[in-house]
C-alpha positions as CSV (number, residue, x, y, z in Angstrom):
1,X,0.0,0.0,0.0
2,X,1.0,3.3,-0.8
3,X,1.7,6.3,1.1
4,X,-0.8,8.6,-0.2
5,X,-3.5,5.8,0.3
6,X,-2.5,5.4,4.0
7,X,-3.0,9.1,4.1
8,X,-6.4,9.3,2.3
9,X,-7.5,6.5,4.6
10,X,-6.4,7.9,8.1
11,X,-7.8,11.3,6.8
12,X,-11.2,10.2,6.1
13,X,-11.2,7.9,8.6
14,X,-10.9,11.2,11.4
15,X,-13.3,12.6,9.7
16,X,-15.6,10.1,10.1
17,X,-14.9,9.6,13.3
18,X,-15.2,13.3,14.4
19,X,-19.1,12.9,12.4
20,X,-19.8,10.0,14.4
21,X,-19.3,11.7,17.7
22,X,-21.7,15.4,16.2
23,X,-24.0,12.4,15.7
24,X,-24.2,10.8,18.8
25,X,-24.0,14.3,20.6
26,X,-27.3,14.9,18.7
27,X,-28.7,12.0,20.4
28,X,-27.6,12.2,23.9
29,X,-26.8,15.7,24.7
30,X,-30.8,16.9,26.6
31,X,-31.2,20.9,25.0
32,X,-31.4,22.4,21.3
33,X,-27.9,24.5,22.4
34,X,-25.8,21.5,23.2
35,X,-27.2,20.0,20.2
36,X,-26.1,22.4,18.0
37,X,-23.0,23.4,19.4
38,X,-22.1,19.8,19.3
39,X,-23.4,19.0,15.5
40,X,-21.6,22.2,14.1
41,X,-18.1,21.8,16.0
42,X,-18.1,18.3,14.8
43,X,-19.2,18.0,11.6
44,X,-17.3,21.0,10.6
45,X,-14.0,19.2,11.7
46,X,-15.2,15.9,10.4
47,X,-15.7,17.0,6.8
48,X,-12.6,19.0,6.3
49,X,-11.3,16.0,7.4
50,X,-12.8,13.6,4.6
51,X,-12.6,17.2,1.8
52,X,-8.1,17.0,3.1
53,X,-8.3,13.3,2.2
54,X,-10.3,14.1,-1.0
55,X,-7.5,16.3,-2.1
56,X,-5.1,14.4,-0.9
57,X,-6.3,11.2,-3.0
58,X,-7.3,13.4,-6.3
59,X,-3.7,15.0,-6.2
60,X,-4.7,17.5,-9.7
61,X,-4.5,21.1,-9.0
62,X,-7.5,22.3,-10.2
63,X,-9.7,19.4,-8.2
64,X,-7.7,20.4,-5.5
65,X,-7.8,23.9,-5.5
66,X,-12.1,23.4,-6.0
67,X,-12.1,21.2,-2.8
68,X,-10.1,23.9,-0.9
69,X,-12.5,26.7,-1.8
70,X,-15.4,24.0,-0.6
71,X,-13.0,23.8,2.8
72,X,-13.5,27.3,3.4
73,X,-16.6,28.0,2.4
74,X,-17.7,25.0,4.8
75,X,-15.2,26.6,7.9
76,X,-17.2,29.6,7.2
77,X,-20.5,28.6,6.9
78,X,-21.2,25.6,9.5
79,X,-20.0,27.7,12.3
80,X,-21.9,30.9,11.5
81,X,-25.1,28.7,10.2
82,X,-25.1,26.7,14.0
83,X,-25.1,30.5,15.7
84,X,-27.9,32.2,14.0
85,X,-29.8,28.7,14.5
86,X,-29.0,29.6,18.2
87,X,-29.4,33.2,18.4
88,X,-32.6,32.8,16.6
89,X,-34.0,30.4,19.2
90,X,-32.8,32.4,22.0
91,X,-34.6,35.0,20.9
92,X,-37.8,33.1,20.1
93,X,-37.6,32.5,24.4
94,X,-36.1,29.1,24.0
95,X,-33.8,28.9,27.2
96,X,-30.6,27.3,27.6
97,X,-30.8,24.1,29.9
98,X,-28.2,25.3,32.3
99,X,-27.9,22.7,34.8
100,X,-30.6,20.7,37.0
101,X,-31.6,21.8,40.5
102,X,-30.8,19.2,43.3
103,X,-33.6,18.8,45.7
104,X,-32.3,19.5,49.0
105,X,-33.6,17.7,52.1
């Protein structure tokens, strides 16, 4: 096995990975915040991940050069898509879930 291909694989393999975790954050985590904070940190990270091993596997210039402008474009817009998500609820009266209140005896 190549080089390159054990690149491409461990690449894409982070990245799938990091995707797996946003996912399971969706499922566990209890309010629309965590959820959110956890799918856009994520799956931001994940698929740069799995576009790095793309270019890394394609290896042309002008693929390459396509996929980095995807890379920013999806740095850009994941982050700033998950915050007015957020900032939208917040203002809508949905209420971060803090922390739970231990009955005391």
């Amino acid at each position: 096995m190549e080089i390159k291909s054990i690149f491409v694989i461990f690449f894409v393999l982070v990245g799938i990975f990091f995707m797996l975790i946003g996912s399971i954050g969706i499922l566990r985590l209890p309010d629309f915040f965590s959820r959110t904070h956890a799918i856009s940190k994520s799956d931001t990270l994940g698929i740069l991940f799995v576009v790095l091993g793309l270019i890394i596997h394609d290896g042309t210039l002008v693929n390459s050069l396509k996929l980095g402008l995807i890379m920013i474009f999806i740095a850009l817009a994941n982050p700033i898509g998950s915050h007015a998500l957020a900032n939208a609820a917040l203002k809508k009266g949905m209420k971060p879930l803090l922390h739970k209140k231990k009955k005391e005896n």
